[in-house]
N, C-alpha and C positions, 0 to 999 in steps of 0.2 A: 504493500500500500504506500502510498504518497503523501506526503505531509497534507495535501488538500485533501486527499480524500481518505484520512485522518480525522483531520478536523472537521469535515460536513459530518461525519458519521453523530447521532442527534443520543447516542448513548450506549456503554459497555453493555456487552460485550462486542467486539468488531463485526464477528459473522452472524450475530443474532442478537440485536439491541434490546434493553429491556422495555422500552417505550421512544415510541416518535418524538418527532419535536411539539412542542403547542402551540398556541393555547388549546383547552380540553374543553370537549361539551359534553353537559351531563345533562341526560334529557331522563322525566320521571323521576328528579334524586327526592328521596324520599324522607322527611327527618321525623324521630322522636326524641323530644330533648325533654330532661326532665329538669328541673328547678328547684332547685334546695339552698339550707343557710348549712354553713359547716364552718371549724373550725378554723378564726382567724389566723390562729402561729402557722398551723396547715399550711394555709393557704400562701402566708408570708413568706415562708421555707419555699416553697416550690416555687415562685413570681420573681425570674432572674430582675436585677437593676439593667437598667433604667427603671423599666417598667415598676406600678405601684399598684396593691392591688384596691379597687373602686370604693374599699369600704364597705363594701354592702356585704359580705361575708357567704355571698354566694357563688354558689356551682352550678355548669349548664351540663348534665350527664349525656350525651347525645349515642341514638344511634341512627348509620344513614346507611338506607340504601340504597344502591348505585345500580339501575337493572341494564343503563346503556351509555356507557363512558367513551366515548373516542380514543383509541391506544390502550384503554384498562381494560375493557370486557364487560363485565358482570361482578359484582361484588357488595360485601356489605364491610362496616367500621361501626367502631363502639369507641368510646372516650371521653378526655375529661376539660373542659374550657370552662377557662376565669377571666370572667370580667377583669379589665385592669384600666388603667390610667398610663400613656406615654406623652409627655409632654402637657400633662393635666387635660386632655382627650379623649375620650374613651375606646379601648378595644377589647377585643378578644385573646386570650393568649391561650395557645394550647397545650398542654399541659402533659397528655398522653393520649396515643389512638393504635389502636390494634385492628388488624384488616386480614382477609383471606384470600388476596393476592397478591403476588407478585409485584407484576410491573407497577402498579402506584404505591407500593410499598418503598419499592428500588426508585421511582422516580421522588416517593413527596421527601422522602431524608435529601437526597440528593440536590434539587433544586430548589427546596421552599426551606428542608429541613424541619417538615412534620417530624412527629416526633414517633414514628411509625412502628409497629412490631408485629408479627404472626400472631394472630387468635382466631378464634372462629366467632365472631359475632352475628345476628340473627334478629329479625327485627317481620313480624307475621301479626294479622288478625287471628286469637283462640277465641271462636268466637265473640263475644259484647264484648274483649280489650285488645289494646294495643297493648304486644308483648315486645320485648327487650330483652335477650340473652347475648353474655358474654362469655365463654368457656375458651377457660388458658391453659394447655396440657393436658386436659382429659379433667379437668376441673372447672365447676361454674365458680364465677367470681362477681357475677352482673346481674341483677333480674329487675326489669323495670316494668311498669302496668300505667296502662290511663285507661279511662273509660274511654270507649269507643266512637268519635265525632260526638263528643256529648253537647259541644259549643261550637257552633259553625261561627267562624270569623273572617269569613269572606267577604262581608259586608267593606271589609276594609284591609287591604293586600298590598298596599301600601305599606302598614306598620311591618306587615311579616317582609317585604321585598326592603325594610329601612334595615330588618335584624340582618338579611343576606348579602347587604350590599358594606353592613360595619366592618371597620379594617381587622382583618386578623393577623395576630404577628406568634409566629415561632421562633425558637433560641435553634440557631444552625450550628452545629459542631464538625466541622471534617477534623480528622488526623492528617499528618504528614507521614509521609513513610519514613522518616526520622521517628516519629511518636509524639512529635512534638506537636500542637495546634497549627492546622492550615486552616483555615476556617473557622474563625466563631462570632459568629453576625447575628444580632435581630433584625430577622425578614417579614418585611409585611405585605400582605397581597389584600385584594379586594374583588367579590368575585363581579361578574359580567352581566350585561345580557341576561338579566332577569327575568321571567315569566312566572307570576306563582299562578299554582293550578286549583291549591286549596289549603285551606288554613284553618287548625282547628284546635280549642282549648279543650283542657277540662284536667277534673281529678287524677293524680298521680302517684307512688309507690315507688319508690326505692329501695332493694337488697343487696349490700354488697359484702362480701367475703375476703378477707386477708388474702395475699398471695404476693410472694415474693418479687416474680416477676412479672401481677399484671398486677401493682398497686394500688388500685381505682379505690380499696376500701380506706387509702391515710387520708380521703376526704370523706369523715363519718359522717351522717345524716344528721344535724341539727334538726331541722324544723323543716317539711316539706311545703311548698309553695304553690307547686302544680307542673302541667302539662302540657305541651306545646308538640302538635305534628303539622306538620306541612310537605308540600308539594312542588315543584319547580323545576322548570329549565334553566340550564345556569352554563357560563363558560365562566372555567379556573384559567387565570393569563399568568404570566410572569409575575414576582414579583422584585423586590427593592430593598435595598440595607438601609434600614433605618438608624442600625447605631452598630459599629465596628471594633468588639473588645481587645483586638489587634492594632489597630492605628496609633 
């Protein structure tokens, strides 16, 4: 191969890339996010600086799934985002997400620096609820429930396209083949090309379980708040260093 076509290639491996180039469109992406108060130190410890966390002592548990991703396939994620503050702003910060593929696995560390891992998460109507499973190893560590469209809030898709459209930022970490830090940046993106399809509130439940390495449960369940699912077409684009702990 040739230094140009080298560098066109859009990601490792040479003869078989793990994802194209983008931006990505995810059409049908599906959310259940749950809403709870948890633990302020919790939440302190995990909120790298700059970033601050909002205050509000809440947690957004999400699970999304993805049934038609451009370059991903088919897939579902489960995780954990904290409201924060950057520059006295509000965002998003993500915290932890675990997913059952591949390529946007390999791709969201790589270029956003999701915070990404293998799980099997799982997100179905049993009948009258919206269910939420997370299992890490052959162990559940996630169970989340809403009642079933109990609150239609379509009337105003607006609000839910203001939640989709707010900035999210992850902490990016690469290594050097030295061992030492090439990379550790706070990236923020914003996603696209919004359509919401459907928007709906209601009552919520949270279970979570210890586990070493899927630890969704160090943010325990204060006080439950409620439920949020929705619906929408969305394009994920590039994103942007918003602060460089290298420079």
């Amino acid at each position: 191969m040739t230094r140009d076509e080298i560098l066109a290639l859009p990601s490792m491996p040479p003869g078989n890339p793990s994802y194209p180039f983008g931006p990505y469109r995810f059409v049908d992406r599906e959310y259940f996010v749950v809403v709870y108060e948890s633990d302020p130190a919790a939440i302190r410890h995990a909120v790298p600086e700059p970033l601050e966390p909002d205050g509000s002592n809440r947690i957004l548990y999400e699970w999304i799934a993805m049934p038609d991703s451009s370059g991903f396939g088919s897939y579902s994620e489960s995780g954990v985002v904290i409201p924060c503050l950057l520059g006295g702003k509000p965002v998003n910060y993500t915290a932890q997400m675990y997913l059952n593929d591949e390529p946007p696995i390999t791709a969201g560390r790589e270029i956003w620096g999701f915070p990404k891992r293998w799980g099997q998460p799982t997100l179905r109507v049993e009948t009258d609820t919206l269910t939420g499973i997370l299992d890490y190893a052959g162990q559940r560590v996630a169970l989340g429930t809403m009642g079933y469209k109990h609150e239609n809030l379509c009337q105003d898709p607006a609000e839910c396209r203001k939640k989709l459209e707010m900035t999210q930022v992850n902490l990016k970490l690469l290594p050097c083949v030295t061992g030492k830090p090439l990379v550790a940046q706070l990236v923020a993106y914003n996603l696209t090309e919004i359509t919401v399809k459907g928007y709906w509130g209601g009552p919520a439940r949270l279970h979570l379980v210890p586990h070493v390495n899927a630890p969704v449960a160090d943010f325990p369940v204060h006080k439950m708040i409620g439920g949020l699912h929705f619906i929408a077409d969305l394009t994920l684009p590039y994103g942007r260093v918003v602060h460089d702990y290298l420079s």
